[in-house]
C-alpha positions in Angstrom: 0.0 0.0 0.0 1.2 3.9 -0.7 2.9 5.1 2.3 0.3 7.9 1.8 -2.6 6.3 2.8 -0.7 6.3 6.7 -0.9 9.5 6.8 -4.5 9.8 5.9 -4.7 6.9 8.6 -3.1 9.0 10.7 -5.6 11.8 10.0 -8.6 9.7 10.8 -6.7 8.6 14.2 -6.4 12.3 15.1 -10.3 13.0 14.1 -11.4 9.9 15.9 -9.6 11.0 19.1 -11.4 14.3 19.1 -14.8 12.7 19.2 -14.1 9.9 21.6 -11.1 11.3 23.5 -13.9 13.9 25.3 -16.4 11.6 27.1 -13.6 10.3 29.6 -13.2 14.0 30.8 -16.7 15.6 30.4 -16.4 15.1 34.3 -13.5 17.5 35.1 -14.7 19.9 32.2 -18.0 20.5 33.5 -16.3 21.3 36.7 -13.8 23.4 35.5 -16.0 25.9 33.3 -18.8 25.3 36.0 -21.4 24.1 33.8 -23.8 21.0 34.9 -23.4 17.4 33.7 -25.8 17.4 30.7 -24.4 20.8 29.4 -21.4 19.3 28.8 -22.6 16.4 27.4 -23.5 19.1 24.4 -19.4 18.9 23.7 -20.1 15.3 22.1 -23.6 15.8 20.7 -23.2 18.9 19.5 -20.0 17.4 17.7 -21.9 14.3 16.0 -24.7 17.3 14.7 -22.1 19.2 13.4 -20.3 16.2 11.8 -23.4 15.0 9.9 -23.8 18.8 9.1 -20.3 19.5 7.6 -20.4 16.4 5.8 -22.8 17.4 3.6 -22.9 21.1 3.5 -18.7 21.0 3.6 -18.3 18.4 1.0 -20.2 20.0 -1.3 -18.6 23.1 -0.9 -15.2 21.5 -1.8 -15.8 19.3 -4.2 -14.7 21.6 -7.2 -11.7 21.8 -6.1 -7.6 20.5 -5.9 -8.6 16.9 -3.4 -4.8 17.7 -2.0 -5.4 20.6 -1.2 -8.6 20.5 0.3 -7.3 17.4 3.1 -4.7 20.2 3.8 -7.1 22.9 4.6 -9.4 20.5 5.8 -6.7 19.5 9.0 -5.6 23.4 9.0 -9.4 23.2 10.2 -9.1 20.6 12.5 -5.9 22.0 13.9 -8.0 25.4 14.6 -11.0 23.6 16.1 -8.8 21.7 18.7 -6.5 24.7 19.9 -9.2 26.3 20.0 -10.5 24.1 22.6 -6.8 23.7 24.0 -7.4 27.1 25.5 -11.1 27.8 25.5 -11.7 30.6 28.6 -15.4 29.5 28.7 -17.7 26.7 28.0 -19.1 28.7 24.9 -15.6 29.3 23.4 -15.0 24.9 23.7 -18.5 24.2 22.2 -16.9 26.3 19.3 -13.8 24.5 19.0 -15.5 21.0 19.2 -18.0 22.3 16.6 -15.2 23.7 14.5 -13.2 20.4 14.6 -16.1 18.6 13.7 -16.9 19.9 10.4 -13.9 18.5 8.8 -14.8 15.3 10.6 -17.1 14.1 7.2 -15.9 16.2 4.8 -11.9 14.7 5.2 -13.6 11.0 5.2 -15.3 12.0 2.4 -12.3 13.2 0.3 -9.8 11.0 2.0 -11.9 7.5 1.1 -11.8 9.4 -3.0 -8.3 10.0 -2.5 -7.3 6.5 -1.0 -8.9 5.1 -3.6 -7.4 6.6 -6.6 -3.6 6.2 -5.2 -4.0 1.8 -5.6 -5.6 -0.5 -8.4 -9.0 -1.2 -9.4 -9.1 -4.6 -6.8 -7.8 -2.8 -4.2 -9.4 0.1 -3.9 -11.5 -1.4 -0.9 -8.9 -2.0 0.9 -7.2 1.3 0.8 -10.3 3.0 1.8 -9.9 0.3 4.9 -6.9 1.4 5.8 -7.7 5.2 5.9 -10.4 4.3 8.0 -8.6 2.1 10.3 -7.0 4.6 11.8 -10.8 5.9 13.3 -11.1 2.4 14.2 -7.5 2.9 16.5 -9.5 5.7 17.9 -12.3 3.4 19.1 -10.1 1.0 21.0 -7.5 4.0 22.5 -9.5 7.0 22.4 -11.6 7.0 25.8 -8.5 5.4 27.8 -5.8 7.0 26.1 -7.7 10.8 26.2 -8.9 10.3 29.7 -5.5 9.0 31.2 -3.9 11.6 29.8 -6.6 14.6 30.9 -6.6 13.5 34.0 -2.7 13.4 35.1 -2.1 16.6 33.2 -5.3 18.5 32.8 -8.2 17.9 30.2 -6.4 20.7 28.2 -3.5 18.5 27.4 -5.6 15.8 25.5 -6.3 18.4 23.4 -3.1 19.9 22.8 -1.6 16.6 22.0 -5.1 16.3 19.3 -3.2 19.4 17.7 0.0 18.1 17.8 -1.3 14.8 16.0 -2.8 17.4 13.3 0.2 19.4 12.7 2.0 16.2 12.2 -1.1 14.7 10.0 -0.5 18.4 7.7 2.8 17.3 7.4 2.3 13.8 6.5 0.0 14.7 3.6 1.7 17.5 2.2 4.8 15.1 1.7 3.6 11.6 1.3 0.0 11.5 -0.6 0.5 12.2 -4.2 -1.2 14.9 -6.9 -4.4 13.4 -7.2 -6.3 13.5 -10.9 -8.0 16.7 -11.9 -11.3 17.0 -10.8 -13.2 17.2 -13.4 -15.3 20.6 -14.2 -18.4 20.1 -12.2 -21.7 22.2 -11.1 -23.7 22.4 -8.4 -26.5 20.9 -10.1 -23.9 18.2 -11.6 -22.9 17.0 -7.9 -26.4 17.5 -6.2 -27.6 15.5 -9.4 -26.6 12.2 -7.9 -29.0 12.2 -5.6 -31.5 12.0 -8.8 -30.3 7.8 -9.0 -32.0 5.2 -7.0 -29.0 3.3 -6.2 -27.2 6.3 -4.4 -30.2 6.1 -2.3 -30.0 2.9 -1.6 -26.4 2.8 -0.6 -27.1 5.5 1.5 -30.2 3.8 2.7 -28.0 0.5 3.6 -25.3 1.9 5.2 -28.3 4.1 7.4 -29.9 0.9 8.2 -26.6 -1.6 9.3 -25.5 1.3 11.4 -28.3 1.7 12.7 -28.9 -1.9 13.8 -25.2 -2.6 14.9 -25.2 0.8 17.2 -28.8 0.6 18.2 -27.3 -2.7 20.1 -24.1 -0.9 20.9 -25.3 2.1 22.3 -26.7 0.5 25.5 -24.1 -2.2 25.8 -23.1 -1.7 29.3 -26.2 -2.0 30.4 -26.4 -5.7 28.7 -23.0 -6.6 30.1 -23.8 -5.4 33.9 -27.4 -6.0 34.2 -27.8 -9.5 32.3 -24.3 -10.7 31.5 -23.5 -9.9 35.7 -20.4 -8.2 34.7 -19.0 -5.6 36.8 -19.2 -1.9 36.3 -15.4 -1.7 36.7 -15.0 -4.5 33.8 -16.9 -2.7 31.1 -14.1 -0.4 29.8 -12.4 -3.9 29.0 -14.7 -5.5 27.5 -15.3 -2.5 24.8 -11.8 -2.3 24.4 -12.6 -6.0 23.0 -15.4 -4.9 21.1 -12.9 -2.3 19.5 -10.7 -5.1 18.7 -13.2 -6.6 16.7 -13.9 -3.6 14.8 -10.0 -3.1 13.8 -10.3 -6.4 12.4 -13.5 -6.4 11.0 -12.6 -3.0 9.0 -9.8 -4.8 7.0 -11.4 -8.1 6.9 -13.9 -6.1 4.9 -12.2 -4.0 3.0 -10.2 -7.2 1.7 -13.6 -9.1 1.0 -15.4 -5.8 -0.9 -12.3 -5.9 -3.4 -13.2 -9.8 -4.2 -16.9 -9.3 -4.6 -18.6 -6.4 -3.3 -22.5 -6.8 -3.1 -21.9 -10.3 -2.2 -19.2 -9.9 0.5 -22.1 -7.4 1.9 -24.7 -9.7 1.5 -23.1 -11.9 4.0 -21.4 -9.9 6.5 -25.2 -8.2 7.4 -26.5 -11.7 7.3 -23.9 -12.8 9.8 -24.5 -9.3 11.8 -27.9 -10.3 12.0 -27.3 -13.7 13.3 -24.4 -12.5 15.9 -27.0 -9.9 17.6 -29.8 -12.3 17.7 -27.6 -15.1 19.0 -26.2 -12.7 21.6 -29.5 -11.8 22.6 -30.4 -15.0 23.3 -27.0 -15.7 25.0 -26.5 -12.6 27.3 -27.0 -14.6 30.4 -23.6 -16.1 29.7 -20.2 -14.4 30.3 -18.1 -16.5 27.4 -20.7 -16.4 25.4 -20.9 -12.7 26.2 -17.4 -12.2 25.0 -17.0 -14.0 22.1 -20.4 -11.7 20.7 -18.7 -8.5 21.6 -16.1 -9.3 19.9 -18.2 -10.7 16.6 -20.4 -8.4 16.8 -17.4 -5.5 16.4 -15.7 -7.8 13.9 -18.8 -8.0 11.6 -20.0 -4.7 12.4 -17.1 -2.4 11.1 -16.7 -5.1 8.1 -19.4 -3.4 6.4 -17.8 0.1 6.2 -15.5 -0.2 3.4 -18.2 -2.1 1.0 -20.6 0.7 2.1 -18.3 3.4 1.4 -17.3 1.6 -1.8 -20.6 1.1 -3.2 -21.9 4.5 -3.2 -18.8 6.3 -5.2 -19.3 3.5 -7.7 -22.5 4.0 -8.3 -21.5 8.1 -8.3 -18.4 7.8 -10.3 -18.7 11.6 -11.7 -19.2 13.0 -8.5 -17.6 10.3 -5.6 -16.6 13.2 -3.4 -20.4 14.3 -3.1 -21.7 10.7 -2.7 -19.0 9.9 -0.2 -19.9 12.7 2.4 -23.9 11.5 2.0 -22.5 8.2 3.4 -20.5 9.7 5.8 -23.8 11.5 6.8 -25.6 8.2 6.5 -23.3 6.5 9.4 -24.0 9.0 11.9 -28.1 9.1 11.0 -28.2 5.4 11.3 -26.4 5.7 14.7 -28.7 8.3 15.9 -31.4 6.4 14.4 -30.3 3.1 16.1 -29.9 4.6 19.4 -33.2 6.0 19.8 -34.9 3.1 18.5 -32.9 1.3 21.4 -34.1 4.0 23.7 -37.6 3.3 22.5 -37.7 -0.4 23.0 -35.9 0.2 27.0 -38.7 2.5 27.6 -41.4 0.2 26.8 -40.1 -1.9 29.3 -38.6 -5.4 27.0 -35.7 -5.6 28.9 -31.9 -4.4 28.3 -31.4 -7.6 26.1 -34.1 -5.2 23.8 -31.5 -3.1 21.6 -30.0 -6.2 20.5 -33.3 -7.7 19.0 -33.9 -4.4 17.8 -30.5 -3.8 16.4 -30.9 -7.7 14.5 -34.5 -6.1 13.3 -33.3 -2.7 11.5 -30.4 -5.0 9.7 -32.8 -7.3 8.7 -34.5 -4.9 6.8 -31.2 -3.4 5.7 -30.6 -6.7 4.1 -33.7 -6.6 2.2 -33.0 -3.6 0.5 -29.3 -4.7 -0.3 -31.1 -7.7 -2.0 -33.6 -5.4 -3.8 -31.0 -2.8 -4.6 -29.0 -5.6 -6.3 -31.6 -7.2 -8.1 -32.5 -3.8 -10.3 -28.5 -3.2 -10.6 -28.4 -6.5 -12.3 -31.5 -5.9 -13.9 -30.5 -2.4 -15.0 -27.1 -3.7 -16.2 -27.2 -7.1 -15.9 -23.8 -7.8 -18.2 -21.6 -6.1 -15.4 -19.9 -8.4 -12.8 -18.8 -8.3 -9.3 -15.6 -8.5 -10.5 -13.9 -5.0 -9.3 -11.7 -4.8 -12.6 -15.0 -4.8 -13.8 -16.6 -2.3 -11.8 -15.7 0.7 -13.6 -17.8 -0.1 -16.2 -20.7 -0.3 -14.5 -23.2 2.5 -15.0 -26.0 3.8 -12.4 -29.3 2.9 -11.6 
């Protein structure tokens, strides 16, 4: 692989840091500004709003423009956002910064999963888009205990000092290492907003909505599965995510390497065994191995869809990727609000905390019906183009 694509990795480390690195230390930073618990809980939810905001509205902003040079102002963005909550006076002046930082959150996912793709060959273009992506995945397993540890032996402010640091270095990285992309091709408004006219755009987005949505409808309330029914302890549930995290470092490659051999199919099957892994640890909970070993599938298969996901929808926009790229960065955190309050929902009605999971097995079951009916018309629409990824590049949209 280009040594580029580390540094975009590293990019997405940094990114993934700044929304996870927070929610260890919202403690000592409602303290310190004064504010009350749930006003500073606004620091991560007013960061995933502004994320599905920028990732849209950002991306297309950008799109007619140098790729390179748009990941370079794009972490000149993120560098800003982060200092500027490195040494925020007040509580208003951090929301800022977070919000700030978070706008380049989709819109350098967006271009970095275009750029990755374009700097390897046609069968491995998955897989690169993997790899930029496993570097968010880092950020899942490190972020909490690595921001938090860090916050609370030399201040909250240092976690985000050392966020900049990890940007300044991620500027560098791409300035030296990622190569000229291609042209971008002269493009309108209308041209880029006019992928969003073809059904299978819609039904990408609608996938990747819907296995998101499933996988962290389940996740979401987790730790109150593992205490509750699994009898873990409280103290044992930092752990066991950091398991689940594994999984998902795994799963993200394991997928991007599968999406490059056949990339409908390989989807196919990883939400039918995502399905199957939440019911099964549904009806397992009670037991601690059993317990375990589904944390961990369920992270493996979970994140295995990302790189198919993200693949399917610039393929199916091949004259505007960029644009169709940040709808499916937008997609991934509507499906996880989406799973989360359907989650929420089915704790309130009282059906237990095994609920989300069942839930969560629901939502991909119907996300697997419309990968099957989404297929279908492509093969109908088209039905001489393969799976093959040579191949792939001819097809056309739906």
């Amino acid at each position: 692989m280009p040594i580029g694509l580390l540094a975009l990795a590293l990019g997405g480390f940094g990114i993934g840091l700044t929304e996870f690195g927070i929610v260890g230390l919202l403690p000592e930073v409602a303290a310190d500004f004064g504010v009350t618990e749930p006003v500073a809980g606004y620091l991560v939810s007013g960061y995933a709003l502004s994320v599905a905001i920028g990732a849209i509205a950002l991306t297309l902003a950008i799109t007619r423009f140098d790729r390179k040079k748009v990941l370079l102002g794009l972490m000149v963005l993120f560098i800003a956002g982060n200092l500027i909550s490195a040494v925020a006076p007040v509580y208003s002046v951090m929301l800022l910064g977070r919000i700030v930082a978070a706008l380049c959150h989709g819109a350098f996912f967006s271009v970095g999963a275009v750029v990755a793709a374009e700097m390897v060959a046609e069968n491995r273009k998955a897989s690169a888009i993997a790899l930029m992506f496993g570097g968010l995945t880092v950020a899942n397993v490190l972020g909490v205990p690595l921001g938090t540890l860090l916050g609370q032996q030399l201040g909250w402010r240092s976690t985000f000092w050392a966020i900049t640091v990890i940007g300044v270095i991620t500027l560098a990285g791409i300035w030296l290492l990622v190569p000229q992309p291609e042209p971008v091709g002269k493009t309108s408004l209308r041209g880029e907003l006019g992928v969003f006219r073809r059904p299978q755009v819609w039904i990408s987005a609608a996938i990747t909505v819907l296995s998101y949505g499933g996988m962290f409808g389940a996740f979401t309330y987790i730790a109150f599965t593992l205490t509750e029914v699994s009898g873990f302890a409280t103290s044992t549930v930092p752990w066991l995510l950091v398991l689940f995290g594994v999984g998902m470092f795994a799963g993200n490659f394991l997928g991007g390497k599968a999406a490059d051999r056949a990339l409908d199919k390989s989807l196919l099957v990883i939400l039918g065994l995502l399905t199957a892994v939440l019911a099964v640890f549904a009806l397992t909970a009670h037991s601690k191995v059993l317990t375990i070993v589904s944390l961990f599938l369920m992270g493996t298969v979970g994140l295995a869809t990302a790189p198919g996901l993200q693949l399917r929808i610039m393929r199916y926009a091949e004259d505007a990727p960029t644009m169709a790229s940040g709808a499916n960065i937008a997609a991934f955190n509507i499906g996880n609000a989406l799973g989360a309050w359907l989650g929420g929902l089915a704790l309130a009605a009282g059906l237990g905390f095994v609920s989300p999971l069942w839930v969560g097995a629901g939502v991909n079951v119907v996300g697997l019906a419309v990968l099957l009916a989404g297929t279908a018309a492509a093969h109908r629409r088209r039905p001489q183009v393969t799976e093959a990824p040579q191949e792939a590049h001819r097809a056309v949209t739906t």
